[in-house]
N, C-alpha and C positions, 0 to 999 in steps of 0.2 A: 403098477405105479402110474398115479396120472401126470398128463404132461406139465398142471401146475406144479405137484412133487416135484418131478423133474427140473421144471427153473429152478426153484428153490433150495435142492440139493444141488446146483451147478452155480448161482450165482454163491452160495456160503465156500463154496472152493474155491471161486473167479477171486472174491473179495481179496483177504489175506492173501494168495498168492499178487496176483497185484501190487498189493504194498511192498510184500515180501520182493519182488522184480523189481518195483522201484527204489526201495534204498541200497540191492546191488546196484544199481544203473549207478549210483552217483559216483559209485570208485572207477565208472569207466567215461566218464566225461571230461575227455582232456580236447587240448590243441587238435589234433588230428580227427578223434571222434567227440565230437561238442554234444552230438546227440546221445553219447552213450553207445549201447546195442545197435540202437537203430543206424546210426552212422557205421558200425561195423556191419551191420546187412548191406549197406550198398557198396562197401569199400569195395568191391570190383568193378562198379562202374565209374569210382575216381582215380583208381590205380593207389589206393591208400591202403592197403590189410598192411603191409608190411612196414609201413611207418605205423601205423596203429598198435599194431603188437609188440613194436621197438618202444613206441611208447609206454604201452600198459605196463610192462617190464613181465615177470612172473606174478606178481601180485593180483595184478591186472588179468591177466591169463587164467591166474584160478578162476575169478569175477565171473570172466566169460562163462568160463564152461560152468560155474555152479547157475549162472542165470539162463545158461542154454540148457542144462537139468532142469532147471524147474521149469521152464518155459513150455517142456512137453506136458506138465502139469496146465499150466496155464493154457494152450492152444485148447484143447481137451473142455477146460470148463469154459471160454471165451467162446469159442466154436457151437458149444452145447447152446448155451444161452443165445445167443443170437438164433441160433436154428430155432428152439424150444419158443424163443421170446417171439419169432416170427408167426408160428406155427400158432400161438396160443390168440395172438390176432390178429390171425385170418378167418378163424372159428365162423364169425359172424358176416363175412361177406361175400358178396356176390359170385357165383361159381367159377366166372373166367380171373375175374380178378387174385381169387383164394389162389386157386392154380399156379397165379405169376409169383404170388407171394410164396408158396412152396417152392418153386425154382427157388427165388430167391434166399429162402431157408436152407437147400442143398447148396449153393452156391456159399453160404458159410463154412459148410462142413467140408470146400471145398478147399478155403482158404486154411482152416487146420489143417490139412494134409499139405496145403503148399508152407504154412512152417514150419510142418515138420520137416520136410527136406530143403530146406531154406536153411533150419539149424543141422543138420547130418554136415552141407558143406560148411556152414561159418565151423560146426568140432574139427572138421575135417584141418579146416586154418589155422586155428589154432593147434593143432594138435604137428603142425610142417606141415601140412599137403600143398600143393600148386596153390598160389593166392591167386595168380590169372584165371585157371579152370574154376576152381571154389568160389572164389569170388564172383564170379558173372553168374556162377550157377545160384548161389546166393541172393543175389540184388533180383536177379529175374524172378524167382519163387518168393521174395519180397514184394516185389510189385504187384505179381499175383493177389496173394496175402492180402495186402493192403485194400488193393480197389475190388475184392470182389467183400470185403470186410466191412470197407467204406460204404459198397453199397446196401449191404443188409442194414445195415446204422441207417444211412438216411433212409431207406423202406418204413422201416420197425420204427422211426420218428414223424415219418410222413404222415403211418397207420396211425399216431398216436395225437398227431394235430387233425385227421379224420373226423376222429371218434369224439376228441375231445368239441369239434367244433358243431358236430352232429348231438351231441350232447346238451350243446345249447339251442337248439330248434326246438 
């Protein structure tokens, strides 16, 4: 399989999950979690899982855990495509530079594995475990997540104002 396959077998799975995450998110956007999921990733560095979960009620709870089930679905193809989507444009450039953009391709696949245990603690929260320990274990492998995710995104947009601007010379 080439690595174009590749994107295009990972972006058709990213898609519909996506959606699919986001119209769970909207049964969990209350008072306490305004952001949904994402406000339950950090709830250990506000001291909120347990107001969050008082609020969710069990409704809410299911929410969680079905969008933290599919969410391993989604890391998976989000993860895929930022690596694949890096990797496909670096093809063409300069040997040191390709190189930094591979780091930065791995450093996606980095941030899947940090949601993956980012969500092991939020089940763990949900499910009774310590909301102190879970919690902080949580927000920290979110923050991960995020900024090494952040930075494949602006990479992969930088590469893509590059090319595009190179395109008109």
């Amino acid at each position: 399989m080439t690595l174009k396959q590749s994107f295009w077998i990972l972006t058709t799975l990213f898609v519909p999950t996506a959606i699919a995450m986001g119209k769970i998110d909207v049964d969990l956007r209350t008072v306490h979690s305004p952001h949904g999921i994402v406000s339950f990733e950090f709830c250990g560095f506000a001291e909120s899982c347990s107001a969050i979960l008082e609020e969710w009620g069990a409704k809410g709870r299911e929410s969680a855990m079905l969008s933290l089930g599919l969410d391993y679905l989604f890391m998976l193809a989000y993860a895929g495509v930022l690596c694949v989507g890096l990797l496909l444009t670096s093809v063409s450039l300069e040997p040191r530079l390709r190189r930094l953009v591979e780091l930065v391709a791995a450093g996606s696949i980095v941030a899947g594995l940090a949601d993956a245990l980012e969500n092991y603690s939020l089940i763990q929260i949900v499910s009774g475990g310590d909301t102190s320990t879970y919690g902080m274990r949580a927000g920290t492998f979110a923050s991960v997540k995020f900024a090494l995710a952040g930075i494949s995104l602006l990479v992969w947009a930088s590469l893509g104002v590059r090319r595009a601007i190179a395109g008109r010379s």
